[in-house]
Structures are given as C-alpha cells and as structure tokens.
N, C-alpha and C positions, 0 to 999 in steps of 0.2 A: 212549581209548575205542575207536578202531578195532582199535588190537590186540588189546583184550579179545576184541572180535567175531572176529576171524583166531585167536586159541588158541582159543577156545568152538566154530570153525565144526571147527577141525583136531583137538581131543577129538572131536567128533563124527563126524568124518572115521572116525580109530581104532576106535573103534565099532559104524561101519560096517561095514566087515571084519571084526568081531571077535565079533559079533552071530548074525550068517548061519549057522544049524543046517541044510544044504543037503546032501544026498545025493549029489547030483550034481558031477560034479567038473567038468567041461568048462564052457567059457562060448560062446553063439551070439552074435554080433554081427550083427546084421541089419539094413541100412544102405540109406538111399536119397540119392546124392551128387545135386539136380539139373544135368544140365549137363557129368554126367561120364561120356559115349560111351565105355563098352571105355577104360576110364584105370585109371594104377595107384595104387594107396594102398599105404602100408608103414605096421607095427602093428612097432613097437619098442617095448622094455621099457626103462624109466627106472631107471637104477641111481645111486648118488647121485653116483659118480665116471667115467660114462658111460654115453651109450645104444647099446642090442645090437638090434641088426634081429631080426627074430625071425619073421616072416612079410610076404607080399607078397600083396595082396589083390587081383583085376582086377573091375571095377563091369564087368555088361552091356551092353548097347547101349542101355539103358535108364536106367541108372546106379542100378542095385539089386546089392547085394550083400550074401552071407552068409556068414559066415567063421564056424568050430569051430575052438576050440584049447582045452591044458588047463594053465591057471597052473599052479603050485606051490604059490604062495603068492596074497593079497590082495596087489597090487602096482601101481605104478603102469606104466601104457602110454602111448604116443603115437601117434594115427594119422595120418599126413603125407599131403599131398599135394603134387608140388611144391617140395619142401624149408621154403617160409616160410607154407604154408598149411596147419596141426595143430589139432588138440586134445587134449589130455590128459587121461587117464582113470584111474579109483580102478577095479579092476577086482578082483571077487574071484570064487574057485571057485562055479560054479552060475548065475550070473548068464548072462539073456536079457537082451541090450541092444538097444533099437529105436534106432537114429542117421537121424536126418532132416536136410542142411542142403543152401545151394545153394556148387557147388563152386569161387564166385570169393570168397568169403568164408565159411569153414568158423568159426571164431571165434566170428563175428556173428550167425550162421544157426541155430547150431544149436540140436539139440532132440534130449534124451537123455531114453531114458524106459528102464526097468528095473535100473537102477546106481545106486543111492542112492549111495553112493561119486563117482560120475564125475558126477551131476545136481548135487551139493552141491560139488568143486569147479568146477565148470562157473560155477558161479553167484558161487562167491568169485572166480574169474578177470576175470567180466564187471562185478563192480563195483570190481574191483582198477583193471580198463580205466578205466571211468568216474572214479574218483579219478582216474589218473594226468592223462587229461583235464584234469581241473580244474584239478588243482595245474600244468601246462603251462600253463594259460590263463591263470592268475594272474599267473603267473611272466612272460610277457606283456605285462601288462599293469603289472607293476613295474616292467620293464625299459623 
C-alpha cells in the first residue's frame, strides 16, 4: 500500500514537470535561511550517477537570499548547507520558488511554496522520515 502511494506521488512528480506551459525560462529562488548571517549555501544538480555544483549562493546579514539561474531541463537540485544539512528539489523552467527554514535544521523547517515539483517531494521525504522513525522504534522494541 505504501508503494502504491510512492509510484502515484512520483507519476505525479513527472507531471509536474511536464504540465508547466511557462514562457519563462529562468527560475528565482528567493530564500530566507533563519540563523544564517552572510553563510554559504551551494545549489547542485542531482544527476543519477553524481551531483555537479552548479552555483554558490551567500544569505545576507539577514539570512535572505535570491538566486537566478536557467535549468535546461525540469531536474532535480540540492541545496546544502554545511554538507549534512540539504533539501532536495524537483525544479523546472519558470518557476518562483519562496524557501523559508531555520538553518540548524533545514529538513525539518522547511517551507517551499511555488515548486509543485519540490512542495510534493518535500512532503514524500518528510513522511518517508516519519516511517523510517517508526519502523526504528519498532525494531527496538523487538530487539
């Protein structure tokens, strides 16, 4: 039953991307990291047999930042912070993405709004979290 749910969410995923009649080629990412004084984030691109840096992003003294770039393609990215603190994004041409989280836990925090692509994994990731959780806790308590 949960896999049905993981193909049905990843057909939709595809869809995503595939949907979008958008003029516009560029995509803005407009972010507010709290927490992250003049810090750097790095926006690599996910390829299936590695990921390519692809841009370096610096948050203000504020921790707001706006980055322009122009896909190719509907693809997936990664924005790191840190090396072990990312999130992963479905990003396609045209898209305004709003990223809001706090920067000791980027995962847990966040809040993606303009990315139907990157809002819908975001959400299969957080309850993928939550499973894993459980079946750990179980596993626990078998043990």
């Amino acid at each position: 039953m949960f896999m049905k749910k993981i193909l049905i969410v990843l057909i939709t995923l595809t869809f995503a991307c595939n949907s979008q009649n958008l003029k516009q080629e560029s995509v803005i990412i407009d972010g507010f990291l709290m927490g992250a004084s003049n810090d750097t984030l790095y926006l690599s691109t996910l390829l299936f047999d590695k990921i390519t840096d692809t841009d370096t992003i610096i948050t203000g003294s504020d921790g707001r930042f706006k980055h322009e770039f122009t896909p190719t393609q509907c693809q997936f990215y990664v924005l790191v912070h840190k090396g072990y603190n990312y999130v992963r994004l479905l990003i396609d041409k045209g898209e305004i993405i709003s990223i809001k989280a706090n920067v000791m836990n980027i995962p847990e925090t966040i809040i993606i709004e303009g990315s139907k692509g990157s809002s819908l994994l975001n959400s299969i990731e957080k309850k993928l979290a939550k499973a894993n959780f459980t079946v750990d806790s179980l596993t626990q308590i078998v043990n």
